[in-house]
PDB file of N, H, CA, C and O in Angstrom:
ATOM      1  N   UNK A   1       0.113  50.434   0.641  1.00  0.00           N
ATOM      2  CA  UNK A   1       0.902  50.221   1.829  1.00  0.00           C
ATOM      3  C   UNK A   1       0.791  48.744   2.188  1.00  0.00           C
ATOM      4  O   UNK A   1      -0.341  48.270   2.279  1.00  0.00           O
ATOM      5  N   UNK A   2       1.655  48.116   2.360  1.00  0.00           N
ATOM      6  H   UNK A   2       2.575  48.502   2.285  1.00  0.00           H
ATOM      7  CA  UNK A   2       2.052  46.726   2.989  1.00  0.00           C
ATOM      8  C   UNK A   2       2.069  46.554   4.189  1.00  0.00           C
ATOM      9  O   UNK A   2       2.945  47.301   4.625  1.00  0.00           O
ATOM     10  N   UNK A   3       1.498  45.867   5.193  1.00  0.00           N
ATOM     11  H   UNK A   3       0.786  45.261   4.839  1.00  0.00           H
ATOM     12  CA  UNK A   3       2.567  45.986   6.530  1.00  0.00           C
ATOM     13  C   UNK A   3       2.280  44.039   6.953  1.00  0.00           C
ATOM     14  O   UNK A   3       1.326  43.400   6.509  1.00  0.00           O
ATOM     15  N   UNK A   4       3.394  43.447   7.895  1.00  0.00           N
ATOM     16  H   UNK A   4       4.168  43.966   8.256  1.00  0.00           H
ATOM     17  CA  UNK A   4       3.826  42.136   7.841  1.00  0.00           C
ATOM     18  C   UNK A   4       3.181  42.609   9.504  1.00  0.00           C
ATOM     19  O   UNK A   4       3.490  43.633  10.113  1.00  0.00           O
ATOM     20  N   UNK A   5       2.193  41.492   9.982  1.00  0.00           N
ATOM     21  H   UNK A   5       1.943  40.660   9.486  1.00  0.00           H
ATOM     22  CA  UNK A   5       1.581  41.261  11.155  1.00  0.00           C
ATOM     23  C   UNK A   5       2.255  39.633  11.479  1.00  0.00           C
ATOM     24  O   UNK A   5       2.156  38.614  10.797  1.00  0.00           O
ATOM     25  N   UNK A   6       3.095  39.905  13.040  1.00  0.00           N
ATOM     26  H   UNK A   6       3.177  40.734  13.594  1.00  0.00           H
ATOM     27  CA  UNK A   6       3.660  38.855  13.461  1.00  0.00           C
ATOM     28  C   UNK A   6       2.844  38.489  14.578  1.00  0.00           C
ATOM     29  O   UNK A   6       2.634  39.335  15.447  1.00  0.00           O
ATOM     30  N   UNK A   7       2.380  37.402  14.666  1.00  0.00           N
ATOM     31  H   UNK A   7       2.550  36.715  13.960  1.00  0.00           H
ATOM     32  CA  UNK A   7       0.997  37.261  15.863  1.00  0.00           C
ATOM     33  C   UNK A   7       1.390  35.955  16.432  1.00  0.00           C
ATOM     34  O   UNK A   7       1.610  34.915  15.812  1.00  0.00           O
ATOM     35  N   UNK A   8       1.460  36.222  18.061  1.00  0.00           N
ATOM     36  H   UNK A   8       1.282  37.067  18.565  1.00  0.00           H
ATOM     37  CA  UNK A   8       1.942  34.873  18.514  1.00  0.00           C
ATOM     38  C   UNK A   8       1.184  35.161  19.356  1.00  0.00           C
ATOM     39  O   UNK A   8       0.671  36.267  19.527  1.00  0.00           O
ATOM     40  N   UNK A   9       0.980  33.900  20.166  1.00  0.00           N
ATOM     41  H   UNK A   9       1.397  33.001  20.026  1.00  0.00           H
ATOM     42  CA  UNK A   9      -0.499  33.556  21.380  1.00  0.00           C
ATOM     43  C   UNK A   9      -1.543  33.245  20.684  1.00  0.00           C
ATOM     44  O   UNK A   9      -2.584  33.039  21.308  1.00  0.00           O
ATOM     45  N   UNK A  10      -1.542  33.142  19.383  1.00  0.00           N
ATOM     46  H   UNK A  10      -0.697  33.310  18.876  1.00  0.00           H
ATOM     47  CA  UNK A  10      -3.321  32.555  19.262  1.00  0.00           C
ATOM     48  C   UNK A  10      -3.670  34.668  19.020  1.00  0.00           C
ATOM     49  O   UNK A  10      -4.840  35.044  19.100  1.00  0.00           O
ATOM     50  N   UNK A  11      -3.070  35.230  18.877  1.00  0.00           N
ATOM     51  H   UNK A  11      -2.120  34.925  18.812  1.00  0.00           H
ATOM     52  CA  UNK A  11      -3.377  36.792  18.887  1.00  0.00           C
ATOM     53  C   UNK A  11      -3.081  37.645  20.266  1.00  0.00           C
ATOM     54  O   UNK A  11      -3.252  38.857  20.398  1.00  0.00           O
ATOM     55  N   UNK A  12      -2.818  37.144  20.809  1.00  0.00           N
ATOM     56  H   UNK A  12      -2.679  36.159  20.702  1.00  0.00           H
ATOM     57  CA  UNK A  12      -2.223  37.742  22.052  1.00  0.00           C
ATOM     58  C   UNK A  12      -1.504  38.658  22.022  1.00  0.00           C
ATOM     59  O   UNK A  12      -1.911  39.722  22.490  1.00  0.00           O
ATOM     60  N   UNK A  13       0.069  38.552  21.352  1.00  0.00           N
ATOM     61  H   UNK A  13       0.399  37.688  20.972  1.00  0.00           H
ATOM     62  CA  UNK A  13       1.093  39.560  20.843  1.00  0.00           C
ATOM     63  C   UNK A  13       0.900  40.005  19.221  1.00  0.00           C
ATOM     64  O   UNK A  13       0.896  38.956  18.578  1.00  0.00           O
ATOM     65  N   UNK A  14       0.769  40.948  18.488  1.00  0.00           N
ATOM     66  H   UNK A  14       0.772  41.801  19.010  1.00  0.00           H
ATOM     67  CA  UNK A  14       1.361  41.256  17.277  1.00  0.00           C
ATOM     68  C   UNK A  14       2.170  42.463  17.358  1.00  0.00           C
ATOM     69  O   UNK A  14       1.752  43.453  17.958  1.00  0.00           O
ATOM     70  N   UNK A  15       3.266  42.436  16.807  1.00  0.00           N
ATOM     71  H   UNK A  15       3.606  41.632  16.319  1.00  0.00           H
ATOM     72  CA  UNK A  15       4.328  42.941  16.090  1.00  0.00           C
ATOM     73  C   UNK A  15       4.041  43.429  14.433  1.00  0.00           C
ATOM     74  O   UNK A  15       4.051  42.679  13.457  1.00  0.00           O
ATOM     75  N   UNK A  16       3.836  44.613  14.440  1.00  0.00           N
ATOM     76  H   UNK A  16       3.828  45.222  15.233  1.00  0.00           H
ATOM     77  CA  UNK A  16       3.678  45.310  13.246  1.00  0.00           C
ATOM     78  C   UNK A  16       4.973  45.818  12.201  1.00  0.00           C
ATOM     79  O   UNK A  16       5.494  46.874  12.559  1.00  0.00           O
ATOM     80  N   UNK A  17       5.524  45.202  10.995  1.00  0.00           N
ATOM     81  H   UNK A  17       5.101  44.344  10.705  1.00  0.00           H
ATOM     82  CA  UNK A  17       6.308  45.875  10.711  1.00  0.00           C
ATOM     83  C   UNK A  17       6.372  45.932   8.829  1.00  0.00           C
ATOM     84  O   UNK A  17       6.069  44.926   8.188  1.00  0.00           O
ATOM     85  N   UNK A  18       6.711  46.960   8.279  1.00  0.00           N
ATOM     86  H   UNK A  18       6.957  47.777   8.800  1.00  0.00           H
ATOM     87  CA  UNK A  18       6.333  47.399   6.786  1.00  0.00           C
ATOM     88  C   UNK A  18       7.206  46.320   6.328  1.00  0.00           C
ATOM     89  O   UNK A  18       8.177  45.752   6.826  1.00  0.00           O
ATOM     90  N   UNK A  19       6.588  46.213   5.264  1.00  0.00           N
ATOM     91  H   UNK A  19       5.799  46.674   4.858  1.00  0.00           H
ATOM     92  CA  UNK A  19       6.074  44.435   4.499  1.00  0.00           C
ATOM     93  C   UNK A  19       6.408  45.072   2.736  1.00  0.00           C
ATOM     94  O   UNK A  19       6.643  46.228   2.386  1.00  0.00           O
ATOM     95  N   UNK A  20       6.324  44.008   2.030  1.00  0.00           N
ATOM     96  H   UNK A  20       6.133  43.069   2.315  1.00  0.00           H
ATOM     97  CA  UNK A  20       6.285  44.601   0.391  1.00  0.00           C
ATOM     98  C   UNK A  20       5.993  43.951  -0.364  1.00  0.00           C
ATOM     99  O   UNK A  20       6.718  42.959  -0.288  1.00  0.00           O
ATOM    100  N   UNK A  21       4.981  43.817  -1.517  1.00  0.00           N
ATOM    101  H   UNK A  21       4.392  44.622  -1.579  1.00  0.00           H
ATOM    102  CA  UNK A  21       4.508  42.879  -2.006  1.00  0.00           C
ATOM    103  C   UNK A  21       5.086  41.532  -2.683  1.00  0.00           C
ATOM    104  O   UNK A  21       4.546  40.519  -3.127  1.00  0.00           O
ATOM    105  N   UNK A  22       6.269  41.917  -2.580  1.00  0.00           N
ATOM    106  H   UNK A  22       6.708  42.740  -2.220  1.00  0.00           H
ATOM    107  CA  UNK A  22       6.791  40.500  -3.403  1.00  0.00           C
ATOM    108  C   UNK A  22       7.520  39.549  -1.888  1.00  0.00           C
ATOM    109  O   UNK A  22       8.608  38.974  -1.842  1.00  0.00           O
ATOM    110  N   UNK A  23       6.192  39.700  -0.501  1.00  0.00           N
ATOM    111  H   UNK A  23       5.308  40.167  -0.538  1.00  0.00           H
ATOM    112  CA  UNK A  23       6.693  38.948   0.718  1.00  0.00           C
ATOM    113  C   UNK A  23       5.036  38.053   0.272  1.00  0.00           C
ATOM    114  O   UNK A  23       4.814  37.039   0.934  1.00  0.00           O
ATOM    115  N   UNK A  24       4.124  38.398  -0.647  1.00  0.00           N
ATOM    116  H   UNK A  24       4.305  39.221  -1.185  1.00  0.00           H
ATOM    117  CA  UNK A  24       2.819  37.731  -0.601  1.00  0.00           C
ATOM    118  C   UNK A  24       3.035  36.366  -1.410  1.00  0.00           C
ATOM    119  O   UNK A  24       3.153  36.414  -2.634  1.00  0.00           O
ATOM    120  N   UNK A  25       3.089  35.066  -0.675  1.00  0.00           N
ATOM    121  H   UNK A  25       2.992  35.026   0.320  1.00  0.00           H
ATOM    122  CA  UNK A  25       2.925  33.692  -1.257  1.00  0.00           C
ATOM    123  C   UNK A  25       2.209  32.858  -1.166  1.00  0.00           C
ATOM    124  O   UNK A  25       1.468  33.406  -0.350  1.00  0.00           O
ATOM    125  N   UNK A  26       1.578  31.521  -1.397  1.00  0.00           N
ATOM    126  H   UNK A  26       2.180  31.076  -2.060  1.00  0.00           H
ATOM    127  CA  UNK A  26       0.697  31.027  -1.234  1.00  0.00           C
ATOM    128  C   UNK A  26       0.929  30.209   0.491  1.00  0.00           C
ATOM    129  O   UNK A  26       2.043  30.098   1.001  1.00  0.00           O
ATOM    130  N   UNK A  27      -0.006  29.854   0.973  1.00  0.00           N
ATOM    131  H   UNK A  27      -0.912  29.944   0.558  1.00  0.00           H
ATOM    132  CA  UNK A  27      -0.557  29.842   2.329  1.00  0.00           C
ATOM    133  C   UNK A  27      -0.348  30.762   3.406  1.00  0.00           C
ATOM    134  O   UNK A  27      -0.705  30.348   4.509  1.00  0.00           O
ATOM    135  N   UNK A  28      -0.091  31.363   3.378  1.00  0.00           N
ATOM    136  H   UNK A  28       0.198  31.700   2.482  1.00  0.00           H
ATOM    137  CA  UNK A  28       0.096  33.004   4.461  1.00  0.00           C
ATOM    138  C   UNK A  28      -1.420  33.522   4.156  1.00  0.00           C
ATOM    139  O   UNK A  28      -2.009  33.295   3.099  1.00  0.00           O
ATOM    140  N   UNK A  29      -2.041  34.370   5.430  1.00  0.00           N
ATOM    141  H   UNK A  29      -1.563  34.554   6.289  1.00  0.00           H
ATOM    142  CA  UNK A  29      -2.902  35.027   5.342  1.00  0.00           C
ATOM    143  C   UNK A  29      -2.787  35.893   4.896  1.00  0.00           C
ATOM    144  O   UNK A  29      -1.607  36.213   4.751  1.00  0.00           O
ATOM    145  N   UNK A  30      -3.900  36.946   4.332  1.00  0.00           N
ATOM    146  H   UNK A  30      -4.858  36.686   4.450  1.00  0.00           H
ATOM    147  CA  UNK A  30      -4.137  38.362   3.794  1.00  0.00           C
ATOM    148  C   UNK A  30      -5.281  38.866   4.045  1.00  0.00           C
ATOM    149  O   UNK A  30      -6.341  38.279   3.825  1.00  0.00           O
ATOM    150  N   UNK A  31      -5.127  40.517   4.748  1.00  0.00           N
ATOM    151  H   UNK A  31      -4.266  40.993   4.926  1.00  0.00           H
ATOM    152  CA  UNK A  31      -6.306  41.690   4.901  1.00  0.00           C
ATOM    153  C   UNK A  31      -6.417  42.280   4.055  1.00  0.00           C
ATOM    154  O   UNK A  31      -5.301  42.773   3.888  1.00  0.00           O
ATOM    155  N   UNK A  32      -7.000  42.596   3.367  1.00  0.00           N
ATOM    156  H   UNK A  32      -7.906  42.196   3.502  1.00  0.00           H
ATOM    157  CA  UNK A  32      -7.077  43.639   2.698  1.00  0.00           C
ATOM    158  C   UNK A  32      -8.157  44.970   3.175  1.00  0.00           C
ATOM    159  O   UNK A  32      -9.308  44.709   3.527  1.00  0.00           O
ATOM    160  N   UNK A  33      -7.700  46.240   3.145  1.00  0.00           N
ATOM    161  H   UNK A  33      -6.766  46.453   2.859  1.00  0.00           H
ATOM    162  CA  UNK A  33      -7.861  47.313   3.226  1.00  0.00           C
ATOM    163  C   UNK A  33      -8.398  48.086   2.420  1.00  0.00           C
ATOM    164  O   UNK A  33      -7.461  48.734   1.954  1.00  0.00           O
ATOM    165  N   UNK A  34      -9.491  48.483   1.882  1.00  0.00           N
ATOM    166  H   UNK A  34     -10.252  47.956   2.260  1.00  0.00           H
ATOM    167  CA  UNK A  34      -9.912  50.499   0.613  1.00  0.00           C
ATOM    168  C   UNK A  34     -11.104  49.686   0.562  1.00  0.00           C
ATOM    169  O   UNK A  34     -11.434  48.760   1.304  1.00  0.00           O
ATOM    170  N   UNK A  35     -12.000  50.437  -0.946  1.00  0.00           N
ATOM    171  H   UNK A  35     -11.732  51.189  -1.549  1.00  0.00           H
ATOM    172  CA  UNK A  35     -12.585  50.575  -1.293  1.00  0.00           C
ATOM    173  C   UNK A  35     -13.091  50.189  -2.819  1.00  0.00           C
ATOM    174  O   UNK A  35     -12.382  49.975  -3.802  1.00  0.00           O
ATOM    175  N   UNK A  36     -14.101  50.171  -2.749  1.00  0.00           N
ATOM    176  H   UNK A  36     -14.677  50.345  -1.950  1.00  0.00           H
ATOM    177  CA  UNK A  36     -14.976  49.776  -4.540  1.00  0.00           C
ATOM    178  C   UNK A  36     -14.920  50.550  -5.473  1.00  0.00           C
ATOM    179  O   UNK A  36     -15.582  51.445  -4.947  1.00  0.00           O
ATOM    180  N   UNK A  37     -14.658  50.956  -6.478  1.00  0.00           N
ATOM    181  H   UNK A  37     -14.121  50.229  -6.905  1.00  0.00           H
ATOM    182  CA  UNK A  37     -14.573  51.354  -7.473  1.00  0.00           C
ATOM    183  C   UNK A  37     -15.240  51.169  -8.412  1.00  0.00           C
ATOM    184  O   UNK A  37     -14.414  51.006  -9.310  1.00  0.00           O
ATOM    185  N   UNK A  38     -16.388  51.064  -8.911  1.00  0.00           N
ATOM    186  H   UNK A  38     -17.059  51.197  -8.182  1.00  0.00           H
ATOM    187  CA  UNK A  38     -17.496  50.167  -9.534  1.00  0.00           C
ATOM    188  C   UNK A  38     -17.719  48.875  -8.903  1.00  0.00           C
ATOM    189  O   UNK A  38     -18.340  48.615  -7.872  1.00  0.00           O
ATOM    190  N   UNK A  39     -16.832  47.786 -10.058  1.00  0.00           N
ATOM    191  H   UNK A  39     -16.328  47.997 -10.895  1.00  0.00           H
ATOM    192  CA  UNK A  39     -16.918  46.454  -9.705  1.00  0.00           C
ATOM    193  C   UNK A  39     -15.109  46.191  -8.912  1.00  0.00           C
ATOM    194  O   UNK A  39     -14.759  45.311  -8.124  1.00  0.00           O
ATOM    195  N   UNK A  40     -14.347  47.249  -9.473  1.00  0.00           N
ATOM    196  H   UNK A  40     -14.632  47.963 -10.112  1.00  0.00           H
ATOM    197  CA  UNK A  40     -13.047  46.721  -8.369  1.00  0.00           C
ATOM    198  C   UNK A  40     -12.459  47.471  -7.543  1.00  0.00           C
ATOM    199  O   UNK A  40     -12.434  48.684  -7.338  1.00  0.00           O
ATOM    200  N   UNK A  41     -11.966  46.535  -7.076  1.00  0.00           N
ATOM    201  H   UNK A  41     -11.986  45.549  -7.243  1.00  0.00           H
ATOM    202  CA  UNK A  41     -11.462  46.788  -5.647  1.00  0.00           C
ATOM    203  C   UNK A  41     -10.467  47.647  -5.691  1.00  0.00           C
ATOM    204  O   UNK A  41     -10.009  47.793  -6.825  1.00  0.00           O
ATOM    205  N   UNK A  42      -9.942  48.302  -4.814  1.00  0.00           N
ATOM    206  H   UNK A  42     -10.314  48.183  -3.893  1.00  0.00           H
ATOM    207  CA  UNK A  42      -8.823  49.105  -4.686  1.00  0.00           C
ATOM    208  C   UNK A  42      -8.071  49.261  -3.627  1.00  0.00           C
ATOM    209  O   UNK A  42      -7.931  50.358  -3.087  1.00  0.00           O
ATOM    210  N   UNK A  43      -7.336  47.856  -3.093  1.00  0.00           N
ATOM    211  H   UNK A  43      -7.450  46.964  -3.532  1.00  0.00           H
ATOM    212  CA  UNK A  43      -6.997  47.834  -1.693  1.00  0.00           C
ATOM    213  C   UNK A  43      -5.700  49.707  -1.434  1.00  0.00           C
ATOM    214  O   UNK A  43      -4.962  50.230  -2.269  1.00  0.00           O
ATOM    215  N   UNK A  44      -5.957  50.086  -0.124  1.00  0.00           N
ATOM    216  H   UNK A  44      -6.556  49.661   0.554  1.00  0.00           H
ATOM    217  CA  UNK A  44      -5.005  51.100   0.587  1.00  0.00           C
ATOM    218  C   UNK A  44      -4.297  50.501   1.485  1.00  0.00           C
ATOM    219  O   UNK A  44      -3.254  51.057   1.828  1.00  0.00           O
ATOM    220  N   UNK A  45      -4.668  49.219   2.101  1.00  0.00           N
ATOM    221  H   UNK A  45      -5.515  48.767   1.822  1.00  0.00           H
ATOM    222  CA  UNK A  45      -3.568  48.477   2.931  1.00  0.00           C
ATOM    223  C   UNK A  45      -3.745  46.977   2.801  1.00  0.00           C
ATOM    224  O   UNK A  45      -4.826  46.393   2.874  1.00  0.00           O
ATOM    225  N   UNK A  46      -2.498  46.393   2.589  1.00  0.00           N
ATOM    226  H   UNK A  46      -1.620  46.868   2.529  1.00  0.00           H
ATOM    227  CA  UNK A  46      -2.586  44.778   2.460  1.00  0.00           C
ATOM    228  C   UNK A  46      -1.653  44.449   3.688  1.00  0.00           C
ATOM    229  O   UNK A  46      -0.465  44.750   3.811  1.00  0.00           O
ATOM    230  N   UNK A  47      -2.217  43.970   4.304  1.00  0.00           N
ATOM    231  H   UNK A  47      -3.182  43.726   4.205  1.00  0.00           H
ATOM    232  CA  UNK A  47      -1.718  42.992   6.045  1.00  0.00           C
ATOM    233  C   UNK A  47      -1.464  41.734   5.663  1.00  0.00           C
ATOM    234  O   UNK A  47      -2.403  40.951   5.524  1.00  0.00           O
ATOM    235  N   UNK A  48      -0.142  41.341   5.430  1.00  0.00           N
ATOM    236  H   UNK A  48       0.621  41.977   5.543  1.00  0.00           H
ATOM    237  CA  UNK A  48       0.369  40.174   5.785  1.00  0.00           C
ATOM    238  C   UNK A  48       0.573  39.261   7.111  1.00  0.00           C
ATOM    239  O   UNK A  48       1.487  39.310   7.934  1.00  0.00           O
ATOM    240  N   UNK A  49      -0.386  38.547   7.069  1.00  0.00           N
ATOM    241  H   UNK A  49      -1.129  38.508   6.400  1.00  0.00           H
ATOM    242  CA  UNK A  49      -0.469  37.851   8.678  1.00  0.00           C
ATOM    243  C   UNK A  49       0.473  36.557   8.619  1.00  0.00           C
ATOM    244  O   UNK A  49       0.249  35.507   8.017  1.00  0.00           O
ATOM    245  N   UNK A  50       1.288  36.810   9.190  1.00  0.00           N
ATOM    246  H   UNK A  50       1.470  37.663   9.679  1.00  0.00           H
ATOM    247  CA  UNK A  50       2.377  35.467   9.717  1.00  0.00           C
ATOM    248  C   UNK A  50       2.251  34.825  11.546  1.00  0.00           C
ATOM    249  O   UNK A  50       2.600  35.402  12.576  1.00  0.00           O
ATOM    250  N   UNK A  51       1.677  33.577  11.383  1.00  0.00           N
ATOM    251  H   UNK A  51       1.394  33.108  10.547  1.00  0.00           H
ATOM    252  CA  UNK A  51       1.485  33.054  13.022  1.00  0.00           C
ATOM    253  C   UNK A  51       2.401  32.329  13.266  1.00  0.00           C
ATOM    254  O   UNK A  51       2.885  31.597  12.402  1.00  0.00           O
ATOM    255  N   UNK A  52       2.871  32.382  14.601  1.00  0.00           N
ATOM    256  H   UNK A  52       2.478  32.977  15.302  1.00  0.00           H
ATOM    257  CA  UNK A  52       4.100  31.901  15.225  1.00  0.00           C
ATOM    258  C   UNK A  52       3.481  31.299  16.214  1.00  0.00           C
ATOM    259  O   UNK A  52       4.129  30.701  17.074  1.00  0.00           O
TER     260      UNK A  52
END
C-alpha cells in the first residue's frame, strides 16, 4: 500500500491520499511500514511525505 502525505505547517495539517510507486523520486521523504523477514525487509506501507 502507498499513500502520498501532504503536510503543511511544519506538520500542522496533513492530507492523506493513495499514492503509487512510480510517485517515489529522489529528494522526497519516505516511511516505511512491516516487518523482517530474516535479513529483509518487507515494507506493508510506504508514506510518501511531500512538504508544502
Amino acid at each position: 500500500m502507498y499513500e502520498r502525505w501532504r503536510i503543511q505547517g511544519g506538520g500542522a495539517g496533513i492530507d492523506v491520499e493513495k499514492a503509487a510507486f512510480t510517485e517515489i523520486s529522489e529528494g522526497i521523504g519516505l516511511e516505511a511500514q512491516g516487518r523482517f523477514e530474516g535479513e529483509e525487509f518487507m515494507a506493508e506501507k510506504v508514506i510518501i511525505e511531500v512538504y508544502e
